[in-house]
C-alpha positions in Angstrom: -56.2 9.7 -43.8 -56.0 12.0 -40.7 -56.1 10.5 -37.1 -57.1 11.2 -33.6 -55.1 9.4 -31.0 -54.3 9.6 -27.1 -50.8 7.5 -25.9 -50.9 5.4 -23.1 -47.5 5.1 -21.2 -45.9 2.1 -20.0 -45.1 3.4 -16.3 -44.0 -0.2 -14.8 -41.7 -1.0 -17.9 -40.1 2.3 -17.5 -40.0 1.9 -13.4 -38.3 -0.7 -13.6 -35.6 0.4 -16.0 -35.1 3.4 -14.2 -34.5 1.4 -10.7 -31.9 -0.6 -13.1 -30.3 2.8 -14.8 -30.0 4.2 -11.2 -28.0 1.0 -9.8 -26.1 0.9 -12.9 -24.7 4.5 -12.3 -24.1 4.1 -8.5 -21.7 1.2 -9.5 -20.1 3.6 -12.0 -19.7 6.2 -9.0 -18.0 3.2 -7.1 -15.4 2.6 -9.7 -14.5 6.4 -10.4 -16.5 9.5 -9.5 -17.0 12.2 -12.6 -19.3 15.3 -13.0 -21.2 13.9 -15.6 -21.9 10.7 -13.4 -23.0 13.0 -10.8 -25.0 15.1 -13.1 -27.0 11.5 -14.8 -27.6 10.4 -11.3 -29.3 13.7 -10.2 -30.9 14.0 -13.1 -33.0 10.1 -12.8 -33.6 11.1 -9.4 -35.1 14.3 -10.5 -37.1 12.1 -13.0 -38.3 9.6 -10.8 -39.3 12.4 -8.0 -41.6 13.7 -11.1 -43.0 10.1 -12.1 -43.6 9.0 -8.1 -40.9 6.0 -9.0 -40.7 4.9 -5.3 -38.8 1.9 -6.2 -36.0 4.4 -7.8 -35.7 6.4 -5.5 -35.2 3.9 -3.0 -32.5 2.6 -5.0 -31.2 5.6 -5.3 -31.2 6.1 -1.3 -29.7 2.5 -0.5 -27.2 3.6 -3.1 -25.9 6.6 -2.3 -25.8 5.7 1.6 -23.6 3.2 0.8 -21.2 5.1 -1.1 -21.1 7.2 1.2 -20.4 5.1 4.0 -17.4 3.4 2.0 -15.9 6.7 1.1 -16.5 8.1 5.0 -14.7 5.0 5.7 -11.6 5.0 3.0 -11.5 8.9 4.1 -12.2 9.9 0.5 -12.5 13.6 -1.4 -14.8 15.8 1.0 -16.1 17.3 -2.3 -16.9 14.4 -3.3 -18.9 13.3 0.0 -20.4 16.8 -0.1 -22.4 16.0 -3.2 -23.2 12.3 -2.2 -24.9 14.2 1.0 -26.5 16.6 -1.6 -28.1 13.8 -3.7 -28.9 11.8 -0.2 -31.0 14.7 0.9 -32.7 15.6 -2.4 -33.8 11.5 -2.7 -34.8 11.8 1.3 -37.0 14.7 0.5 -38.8 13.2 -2.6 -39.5 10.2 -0.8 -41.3 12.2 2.0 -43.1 13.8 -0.7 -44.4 11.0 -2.8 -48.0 10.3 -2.4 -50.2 7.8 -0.7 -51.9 5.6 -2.8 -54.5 7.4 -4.9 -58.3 5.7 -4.0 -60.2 8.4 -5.4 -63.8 8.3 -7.1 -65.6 11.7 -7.1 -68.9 12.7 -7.6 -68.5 15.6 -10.3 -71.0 17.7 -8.6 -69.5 16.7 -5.0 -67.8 19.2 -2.8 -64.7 17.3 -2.8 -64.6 17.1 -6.8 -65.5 20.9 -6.6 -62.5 21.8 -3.7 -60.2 20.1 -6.5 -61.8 22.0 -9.7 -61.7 25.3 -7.5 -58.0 25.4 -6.6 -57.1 24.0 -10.3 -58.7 26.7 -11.7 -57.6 29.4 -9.0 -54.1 27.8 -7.0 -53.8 29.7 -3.5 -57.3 29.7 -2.4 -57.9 30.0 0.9 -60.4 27.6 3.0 -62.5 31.1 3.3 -62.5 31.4 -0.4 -63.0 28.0 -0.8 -66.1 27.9 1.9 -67.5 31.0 -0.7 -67.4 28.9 -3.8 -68.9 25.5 -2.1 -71.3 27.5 0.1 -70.2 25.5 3.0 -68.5 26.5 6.2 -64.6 26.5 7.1 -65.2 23.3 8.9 -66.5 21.2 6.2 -63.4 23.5 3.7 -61.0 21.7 6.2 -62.7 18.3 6.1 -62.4 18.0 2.6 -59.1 19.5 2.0 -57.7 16.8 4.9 -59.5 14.0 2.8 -57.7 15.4 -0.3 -54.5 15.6 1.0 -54.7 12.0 1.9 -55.1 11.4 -1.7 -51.8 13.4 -2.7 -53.8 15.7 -5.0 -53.5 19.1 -3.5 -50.6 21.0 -1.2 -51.7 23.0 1.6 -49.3 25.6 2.9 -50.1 27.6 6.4 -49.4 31.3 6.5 -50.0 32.6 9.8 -53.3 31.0 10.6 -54.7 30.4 7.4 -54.6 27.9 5.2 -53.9 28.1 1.4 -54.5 25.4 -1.2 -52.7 24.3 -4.5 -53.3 21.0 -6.9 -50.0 18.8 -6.9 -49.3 17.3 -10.3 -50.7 14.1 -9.4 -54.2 16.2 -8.8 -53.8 17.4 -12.5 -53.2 13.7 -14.0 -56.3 12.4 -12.0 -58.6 15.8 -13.2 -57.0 14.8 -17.0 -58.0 11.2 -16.1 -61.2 10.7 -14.7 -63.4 13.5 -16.7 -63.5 15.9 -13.9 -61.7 18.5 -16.3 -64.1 19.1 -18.8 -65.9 20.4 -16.0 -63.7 23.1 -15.4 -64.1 24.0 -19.5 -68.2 23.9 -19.2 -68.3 26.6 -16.6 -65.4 28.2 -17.4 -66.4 30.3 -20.2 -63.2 33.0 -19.2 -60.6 30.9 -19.8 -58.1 31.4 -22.9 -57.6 28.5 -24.8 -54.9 28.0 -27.4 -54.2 25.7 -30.6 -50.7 24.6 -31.7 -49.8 23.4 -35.2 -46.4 21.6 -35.7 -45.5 21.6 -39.4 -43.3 18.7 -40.5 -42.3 18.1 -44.0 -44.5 15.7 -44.7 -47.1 16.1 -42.3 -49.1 18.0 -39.1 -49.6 17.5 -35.4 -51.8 19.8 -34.0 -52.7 20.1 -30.0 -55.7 22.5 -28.2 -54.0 23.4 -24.9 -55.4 25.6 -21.8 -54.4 28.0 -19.8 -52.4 26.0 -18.0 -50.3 24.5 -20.8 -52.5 21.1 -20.8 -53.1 19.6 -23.6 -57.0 18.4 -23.9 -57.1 17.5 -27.4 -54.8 16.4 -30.4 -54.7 15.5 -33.9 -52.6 14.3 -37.0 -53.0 14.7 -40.9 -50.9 14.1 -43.8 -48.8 17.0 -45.3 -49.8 17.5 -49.0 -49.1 20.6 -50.6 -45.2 22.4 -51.3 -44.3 25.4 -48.4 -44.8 27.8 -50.6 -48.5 26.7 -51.4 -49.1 25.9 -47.4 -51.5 28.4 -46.3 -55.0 26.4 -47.3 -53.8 23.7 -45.4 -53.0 24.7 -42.4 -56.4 26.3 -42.7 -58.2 23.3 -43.2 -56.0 21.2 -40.7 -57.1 24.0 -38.0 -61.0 23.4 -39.0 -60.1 19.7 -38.6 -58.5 20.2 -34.6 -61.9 22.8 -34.1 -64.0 19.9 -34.7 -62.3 17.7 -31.5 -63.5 20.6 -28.6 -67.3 20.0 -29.1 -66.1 16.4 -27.1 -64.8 18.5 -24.6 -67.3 20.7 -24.2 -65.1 24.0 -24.8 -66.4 27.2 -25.7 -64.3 27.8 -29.2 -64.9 31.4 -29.2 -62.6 32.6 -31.8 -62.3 35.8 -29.6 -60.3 33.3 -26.9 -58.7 31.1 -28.8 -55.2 32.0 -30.2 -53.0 29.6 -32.7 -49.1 29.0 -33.0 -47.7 27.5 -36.3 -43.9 26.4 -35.7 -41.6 25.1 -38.5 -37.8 24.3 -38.3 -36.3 27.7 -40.6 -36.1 30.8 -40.3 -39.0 33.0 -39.6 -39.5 36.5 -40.1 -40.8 38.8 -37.0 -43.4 39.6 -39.8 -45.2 36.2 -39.6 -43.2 34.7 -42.8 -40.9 32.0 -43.5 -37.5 32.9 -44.8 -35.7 30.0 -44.9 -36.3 26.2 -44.8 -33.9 23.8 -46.5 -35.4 20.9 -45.0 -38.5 21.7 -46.3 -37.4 22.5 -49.9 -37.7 25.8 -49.3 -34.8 27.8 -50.8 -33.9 31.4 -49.9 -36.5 33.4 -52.3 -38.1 36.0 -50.0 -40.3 34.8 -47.0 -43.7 33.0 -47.3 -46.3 35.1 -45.4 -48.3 32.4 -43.3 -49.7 34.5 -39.9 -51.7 37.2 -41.6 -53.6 35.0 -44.2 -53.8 32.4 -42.0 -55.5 34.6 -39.6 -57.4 36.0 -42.1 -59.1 32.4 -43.1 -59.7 30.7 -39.9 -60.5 34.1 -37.7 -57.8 33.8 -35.2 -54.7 35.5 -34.2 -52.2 33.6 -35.6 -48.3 33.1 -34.7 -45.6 32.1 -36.5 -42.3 30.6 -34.9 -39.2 28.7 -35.4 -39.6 25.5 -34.1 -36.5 25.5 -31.1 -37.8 29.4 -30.5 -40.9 27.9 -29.6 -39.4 25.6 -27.0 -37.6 28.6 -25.3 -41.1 30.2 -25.1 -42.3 27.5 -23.8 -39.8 26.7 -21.2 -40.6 30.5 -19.9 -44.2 29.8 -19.4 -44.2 25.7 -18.1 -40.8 24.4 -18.1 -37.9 24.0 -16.3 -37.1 27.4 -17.2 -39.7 29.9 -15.4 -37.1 31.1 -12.5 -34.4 32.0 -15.4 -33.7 34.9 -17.6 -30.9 33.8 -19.6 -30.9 30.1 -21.0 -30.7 28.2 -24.0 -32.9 25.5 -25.8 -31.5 23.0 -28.6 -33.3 20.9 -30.3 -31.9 17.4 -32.0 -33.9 16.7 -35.4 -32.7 16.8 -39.0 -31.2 19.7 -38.4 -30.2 21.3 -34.8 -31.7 23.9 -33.7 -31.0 26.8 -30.7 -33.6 28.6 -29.1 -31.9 31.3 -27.4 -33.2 33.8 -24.3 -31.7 36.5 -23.2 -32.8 38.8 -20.3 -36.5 37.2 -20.6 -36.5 37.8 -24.2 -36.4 35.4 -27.2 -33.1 36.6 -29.9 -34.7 36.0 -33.2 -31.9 38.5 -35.1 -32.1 40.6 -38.2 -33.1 37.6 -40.8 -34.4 35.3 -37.9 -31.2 33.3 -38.1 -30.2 33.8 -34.6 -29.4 30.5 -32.8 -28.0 28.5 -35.8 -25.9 26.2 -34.3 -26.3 23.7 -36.4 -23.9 25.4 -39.2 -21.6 25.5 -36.8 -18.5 24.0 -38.3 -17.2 21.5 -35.9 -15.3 19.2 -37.9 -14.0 21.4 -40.6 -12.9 18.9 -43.0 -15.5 16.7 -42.5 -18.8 15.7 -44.1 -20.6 17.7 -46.4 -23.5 19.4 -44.9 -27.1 20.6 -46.9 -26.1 24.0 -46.6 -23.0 23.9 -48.7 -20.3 23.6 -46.3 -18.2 20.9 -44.6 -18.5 19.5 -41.6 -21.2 21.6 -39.6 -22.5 20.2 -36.5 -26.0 18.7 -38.5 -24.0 16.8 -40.6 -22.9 14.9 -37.6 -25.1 14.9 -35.0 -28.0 15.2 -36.9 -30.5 12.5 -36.1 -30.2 11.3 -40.3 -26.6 12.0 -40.1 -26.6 10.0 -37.2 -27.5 6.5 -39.1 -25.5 7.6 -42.5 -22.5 7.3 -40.1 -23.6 4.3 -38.8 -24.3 3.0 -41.8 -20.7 3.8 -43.7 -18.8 1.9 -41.2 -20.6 -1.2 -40.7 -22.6 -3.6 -43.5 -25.6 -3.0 -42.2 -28.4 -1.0 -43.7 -29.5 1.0 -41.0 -32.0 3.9 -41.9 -33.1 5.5 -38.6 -32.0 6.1 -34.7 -33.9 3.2 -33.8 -31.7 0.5 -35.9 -28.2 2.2 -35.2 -29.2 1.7 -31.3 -29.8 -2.1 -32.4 -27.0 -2.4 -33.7 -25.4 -1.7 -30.0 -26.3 -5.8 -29.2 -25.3 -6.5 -32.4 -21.8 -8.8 -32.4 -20.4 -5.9 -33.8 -21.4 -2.2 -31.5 -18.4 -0.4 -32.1 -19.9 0.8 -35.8 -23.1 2.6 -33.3 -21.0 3.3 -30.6 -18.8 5.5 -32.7 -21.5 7.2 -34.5 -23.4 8.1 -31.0 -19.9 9.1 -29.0 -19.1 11.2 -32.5 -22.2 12.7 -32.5 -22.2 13.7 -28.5 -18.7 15.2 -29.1 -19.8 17.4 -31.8 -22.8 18.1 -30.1 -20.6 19.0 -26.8 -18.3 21.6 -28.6 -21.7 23.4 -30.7 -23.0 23.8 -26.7 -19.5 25.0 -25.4 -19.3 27.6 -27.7 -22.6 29.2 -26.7 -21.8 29.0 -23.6 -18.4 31.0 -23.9 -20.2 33.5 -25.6 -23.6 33.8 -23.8 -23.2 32.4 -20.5 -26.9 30.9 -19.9 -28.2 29.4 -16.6 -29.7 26.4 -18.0 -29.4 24.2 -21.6 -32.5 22.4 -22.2 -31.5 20.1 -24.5 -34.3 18.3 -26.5 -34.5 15.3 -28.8 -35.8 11.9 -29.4 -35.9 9.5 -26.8 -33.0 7.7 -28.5 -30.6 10.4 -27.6 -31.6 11.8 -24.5 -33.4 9.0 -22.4 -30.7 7.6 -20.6 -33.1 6.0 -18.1 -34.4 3.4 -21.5 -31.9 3.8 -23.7 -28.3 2.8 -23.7 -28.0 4.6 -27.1 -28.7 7.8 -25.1 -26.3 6.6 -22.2 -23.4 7.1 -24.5 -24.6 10.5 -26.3 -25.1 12.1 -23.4 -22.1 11.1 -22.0 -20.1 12.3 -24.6 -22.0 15.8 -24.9 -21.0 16.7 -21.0 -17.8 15.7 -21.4 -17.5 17.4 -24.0 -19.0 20.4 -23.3 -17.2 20.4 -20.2 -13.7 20.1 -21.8 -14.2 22.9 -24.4 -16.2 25.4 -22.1 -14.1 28.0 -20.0 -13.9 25.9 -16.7 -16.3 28.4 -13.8 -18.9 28.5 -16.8 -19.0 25.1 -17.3 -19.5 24.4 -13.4 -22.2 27.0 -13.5 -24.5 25.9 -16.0 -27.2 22.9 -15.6 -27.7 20.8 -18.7 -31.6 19.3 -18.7 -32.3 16.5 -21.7 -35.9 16.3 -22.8 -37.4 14.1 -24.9 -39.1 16.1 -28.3 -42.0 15.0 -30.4 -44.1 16.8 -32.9 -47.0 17.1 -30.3 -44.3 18.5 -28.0 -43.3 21.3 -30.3 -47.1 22.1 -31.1 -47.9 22.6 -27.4 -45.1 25.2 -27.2 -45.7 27.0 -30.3 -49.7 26.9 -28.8 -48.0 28.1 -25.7 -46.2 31.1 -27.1 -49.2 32.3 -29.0 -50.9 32.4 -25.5 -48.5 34.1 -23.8 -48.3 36.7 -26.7 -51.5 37.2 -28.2 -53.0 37.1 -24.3 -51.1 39.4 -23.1 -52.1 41.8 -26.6 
């Protein structure tokens, strides 16, 4: 039975635990100062600046003041001070910057709702472009745009005399929120739209996205058919994601509408897959999946590998558009590496390029799926994860979830080995890529057991152990270089960046 499904976030429970995360490091950076406690305290800053967390970030503020008082005081490391006053001034400057209180209720066919829908559609208006669009004068353009401003849903930035308009994220959430964006798809007949498929072994999540990377509809459905039979399916689950837009009122003109498959193997720059263990998808000559998949639903059609599709998509939306040169690794059954290089996603002769999870970094260690011993999947692999879990301790744990239980349990030590063994092996696959390529950025991406630290103290003690680690085997200026950025994956994440790569390049075709 397929399913249709929007997620509701907890944003108070996840407050809160941030505001207790950020107190919990600042005691830590009482006892000792390290890099990597420097780097998880910037990092839930960073998040809570994103998420508006007021109450964080005045944690983070009282915090950080204090310890740097006491160290000021006890005439401590001037390094040390340097990057407290660093972290002081980046939590000053998101506090200025959070938003008032958002009290806003507009009209869809008022000139406020269409200021907001003009400069989401078109960032960098100015009031004179604006005034054109509304058919009002400058004065009323500067009325509004003060009364928005208020509201925390659009920038204004002066140049010379004039003034130029942009919608802040909070903006976006409320258009996504109160309806106001289906507007901009009724009337905006020009704009690309794309559809992204996720393809897991035993099922689909598929997400419609814009042009600016938002998702506005998703969908699920059982997987039912072998790899090498796929085809049909993916056909008929694309029909099924069509029939969500009527709601939305977008114009699903095949001519503007462009579709990314991603699966985790190897994928030929021919639009076939080549390789798919996880799957059950031996090496016997690829699968083709773009043309005939094109060819039934009447849309240009990409394939990708699943962590190549994340790099895309940190080009185009992430944290990645001011790089040329970084890395994405993804933490699933297997580990995948997305890697860029000089603006360009390395797919190599047989799509192979990026494999890091073969590499062997414990070499007389477990036995990994693809023959060998001790490859980094068979240890920090989110399965291998809980089968390590599970041989040292009597319980019968089957998934993250359970091996982070077992952390309260009256014996931890069974998890916390599994989850420090795992972020050490994880640490060395990351330090040899960046010996050999160097990258400004790692975005590293995996289930929220692994990489929230903020929720999950399961993902406190990975990524501990993967900076450390990293940082220990990595030759020492590169490793200061770098920035390391968790991210938390789920199927509908990997479908918007495949959909994302498709746009950026069947649009630009």
């Amino acid at each position: 039975m397929s399913s249709f499904h929007h997620e509701t976030p907890s944003p108070s429970a996840a407050s809160t635990a941030r505001e207790a995360e950020v107190r919990r490091l600042i005691g830590l950076l009482d006892q000792g100062p390290s890099e990597s406690l420097f780097q998880a305290v910037g990092m839930l800053i960073s998040d809570a600046s994103l998420s508006a967390d007021e109450p964080a970030l005045e944690a983070a503020q009282d915090g950080l003041q204090w310890l740097h008082a006491r160290s000021s005081a006890m005439q401590k490391d001037l390094e040390q001070r340097g990057r407290l006053l660093g972290l002081i001034d980046v939590t000053h400057w998101a506090l200025r910057r959070l938003p008032s209180g958002l009290q806003l209720s507009l009209d869809p066919d008022s000139h406020s709702a269409r200021f907001l829908l003009s400069v989401a559609r078109e960032p960098g208006l100015s009031n004179q472009a604006i005034a054109e669009r509304l058919g009002v004068d400058d004065t009323e353009v500067s009325r509004l745009g003060r009364r928005l401003l208020a509201a925390g849903v659009v920038w204004r930035r002066k140049e010379w005399r004039r003034n130029y308009w942009d919608v802040t994220p909070r903006g976006q959430h409320y258009l996504e929120t109160s309806g106001l964006l289906t507007a901009i798809y009724r009337k905006g007949s020009s704009l690309k739209f794309a559809m992204g498929v996720d393809v897991r072994p035993n099922y689909f999540t598929g997400v419609v996205i814009d042009s600016e990377g938002r998702i506005v509809a998703r969908h699920s459905s059982p997987l039912e058919c072998a790899l090498d039979a796929i085809v049909p399916q993916i056909a008929t689950f694309v029909e099924q994601l069509r029939q969500v837009a009527p709601d939305l009122a977008i114009d699903m003109d095949s001519r503007r509408i462009f579709l990314g498959v991603e699966i985790g193997g190897h994928v030929a720059q021919e639009g076939g897959i080549i390789y798919a263990p996880n799957y059950g998808l031996a090496k016997s000559g690829p699968v083709p999946v773009s043309e005939p998949v094109a060819s039934i639903t009447k849309m240009p059609t990409v394939l990708e590998n699943d962590a190549n599709a994340l790099a895309e998509f940190e080009m185009i939306f992430g944290s990645c558009v001011d790089s040329s040169s970084f890395a994405t690794v993804l933490i699933d059954e297997g580990i995948g590496c997305g890697l860029v290089v000089d603006g360009r996603v390395m797919h190599g002769a047989r799509g192979g390029a990026g494999e890091v999870g073969h590499f062997v970094v414990e070499p007389e260690g477990r036995d990994c799926t693809c023959g060998n011993r001790g490859c980094l999947e068979s240890v920090a692999g989110i399965k291998a994860i809980a089968e390590i879990a599970r041989e040292n301790s009597d319980q019968d744990v089957s998934d993250l979830a359970a091996v982070e239980m077992l952390l309260e349990s009256a014996d931890p030590k069974p998890a916390e080995t599994a989850f420090q063994r795992a972020g050490n092996a994880l640490g060395r696959g990351i330090s040899a890529m960046l010996n050999f390529m160097d990258p400004e950025k790692v975005v590293l991406y995996g289930p929220s057991e692994l990489v929230d630290e903020g929720n999950h103290p399961a993902a406190r003690i990975f990524m501990m152990a993967v900076r450390e680690s990293s940082q220990r085997y990595t030759f020492s200026s590169i490793s200061r270089e770098h920035a390391l950025i968790p991210k938390k994956y789920t199927p509908e994440v990997g479908a918007r960046a495949v959909a994302s790569a498709a746009m950026r390049r069947l649009g630009e075709s």
